[in-house]
N, C-alpha and C positions, 0 to 999 in steps of 0.2 A: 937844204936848210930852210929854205922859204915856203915848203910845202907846209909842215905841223904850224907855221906864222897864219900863212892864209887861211887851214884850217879855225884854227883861234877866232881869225880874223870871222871867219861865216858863223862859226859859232854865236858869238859875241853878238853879229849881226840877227840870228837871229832870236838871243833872248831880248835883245834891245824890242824887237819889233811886235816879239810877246807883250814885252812890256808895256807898253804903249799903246798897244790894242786893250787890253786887262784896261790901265788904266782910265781911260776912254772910254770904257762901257762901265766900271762905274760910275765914273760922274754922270753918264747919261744915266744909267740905270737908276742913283739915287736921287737926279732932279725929276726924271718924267715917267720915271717906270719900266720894268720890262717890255708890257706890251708898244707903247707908244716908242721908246728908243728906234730909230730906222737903224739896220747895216749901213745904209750908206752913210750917214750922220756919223757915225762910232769912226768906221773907214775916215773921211774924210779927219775928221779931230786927230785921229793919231799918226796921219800923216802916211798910210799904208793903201795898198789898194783891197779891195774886196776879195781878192783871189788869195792874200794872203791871210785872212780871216777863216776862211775856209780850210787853208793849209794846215794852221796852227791848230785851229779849233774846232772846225769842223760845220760852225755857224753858229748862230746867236747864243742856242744853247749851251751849247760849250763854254762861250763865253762868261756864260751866266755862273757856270760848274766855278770855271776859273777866279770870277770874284770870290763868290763862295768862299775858297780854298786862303783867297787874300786876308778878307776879313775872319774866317777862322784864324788863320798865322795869328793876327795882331789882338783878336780877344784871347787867346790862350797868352799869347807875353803879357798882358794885363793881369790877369789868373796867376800866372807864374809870379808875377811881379808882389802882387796881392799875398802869396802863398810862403814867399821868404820871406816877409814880414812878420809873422808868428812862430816863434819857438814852438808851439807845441801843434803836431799834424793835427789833431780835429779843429783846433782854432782857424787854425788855416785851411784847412775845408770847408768849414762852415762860412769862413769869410769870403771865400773862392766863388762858392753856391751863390752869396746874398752879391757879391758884385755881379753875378755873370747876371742877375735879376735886374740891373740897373743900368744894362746894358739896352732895357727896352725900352728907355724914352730914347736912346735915339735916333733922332730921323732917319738916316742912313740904316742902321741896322734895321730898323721896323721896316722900311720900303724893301728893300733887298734881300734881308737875310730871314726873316720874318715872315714876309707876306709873298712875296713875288718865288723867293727860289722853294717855297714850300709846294705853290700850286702849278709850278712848270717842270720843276725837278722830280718832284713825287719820289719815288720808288728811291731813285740817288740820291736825297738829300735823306732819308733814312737810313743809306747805305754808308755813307759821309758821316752822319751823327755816330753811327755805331764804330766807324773806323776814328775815327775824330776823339770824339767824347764817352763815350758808355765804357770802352775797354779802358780806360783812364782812371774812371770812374770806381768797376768793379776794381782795379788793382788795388786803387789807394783804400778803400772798402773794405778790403780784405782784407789788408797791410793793419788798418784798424781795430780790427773784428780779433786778428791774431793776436796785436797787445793787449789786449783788455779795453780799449777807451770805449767802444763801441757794442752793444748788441749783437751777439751773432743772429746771423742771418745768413740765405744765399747771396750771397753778394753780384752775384751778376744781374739777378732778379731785384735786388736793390738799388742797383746801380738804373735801371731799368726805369723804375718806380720813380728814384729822384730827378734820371733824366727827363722825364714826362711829365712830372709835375713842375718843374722850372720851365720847361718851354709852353705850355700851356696858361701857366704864368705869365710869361712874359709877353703871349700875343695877348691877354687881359689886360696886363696895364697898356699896352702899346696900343689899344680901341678903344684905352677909357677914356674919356674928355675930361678928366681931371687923372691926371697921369702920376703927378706927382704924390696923390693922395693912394691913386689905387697900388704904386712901389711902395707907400707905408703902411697898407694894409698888410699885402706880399710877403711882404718882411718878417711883420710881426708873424703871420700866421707862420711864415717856415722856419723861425726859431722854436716857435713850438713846438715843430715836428722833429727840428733836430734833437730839441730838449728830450724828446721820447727815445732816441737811437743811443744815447749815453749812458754806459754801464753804471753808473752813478749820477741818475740826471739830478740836478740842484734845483731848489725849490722857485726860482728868480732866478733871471737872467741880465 
């Protein structure tokens, strides 16, 4: 009987130690940046040694993978959150879109999720986007396109198109030095474009 306890017991031990690492390398990661964060600084903060960094993760990179994956979690329940607010699905698409754009002032997401896991991730953080967000993206698209609200189109190729225009977006306003002006620019211009995807688009929005 105390063997499946113990088990539990390492288990437990070791998402704790996940944890704790993850958390550690964000807050490094969002005060001083990927490159400057040290292993041993992260190590040391979450209370693990450096051999256990390696274990879990494989090294800095991975680490990086893993915030990633944290701050994806927590802007999708925002989106989620955003998205049962509207009775009607393209309302709440559309509002989903224009939050996930206001996600670029800040600090944290621009340093980490923005800037740093775009040019150390490369090739994964496009493999992440596609598993993430783009198939998300086409279904609800589709789901649209089927009842009428929407323009048919390819919807995976749209899905595509939207995805790449909101994160190109979003590193614009996050280098503007007027950041709050260049989110009401954003804004405005991608209600525009929504206005265009609407089986009946309305003359004012």
């Amino acid at each position: 009987m105390t063997e499946p306890a113990t088990r539990r017991s390492r288990e437990q031990m070791r998402a704790e130690t996940k944890a704790q690492l993850v958390n550690a390398a964000r807050r490094a990661f969002a005060a001083d940046g990927y490159a400057a964060s040290a292993m041993d600084a992260i190590c040391a903060d979450a209370g693990v040694t450096r051999g256990a960094l390696y274990h879990h993760f494989g090294g800095k990179e991975g680490l990086l993978e893993a915030v990633i994956h944290q701050i994806d979690a927590e802007i999708a329940e925002r989106l989620d959150a955003e998205e049962k607010r509207h009775a009607d699905p393209w309302d709440g698409f559309r509002a989903c879109c224009l939050l996930w754009l206001e996600q670029a002032r800040d600090p944290e997401i621009q340093r980490v999720y923005l800037r740093d896991a775009s040019s150390v991730l490369g090739q994964k953080m496009r493999e992440l986007d596609q598993q993430t967000w783009i198939v998300d993206l086409r279904d609800v698209l589709a789901a649209l396109m089927q009842g009428g609200r929407i323009r048919h189109a390819d919807p995976e190729a749209m899905a595509q198109l939207i995805n790449g225009a909101l994160v190109d977006a979003a590193l614009w306003i996050a280098a503007s030095p007027d950041q709050d002006g260049a989110l009401d620019r954003a804004l405005g211009a991608a209600n525009i474009l929504f206005d265009g995807l609407e089986r009946d688009a309305p003359a004012s929005r």
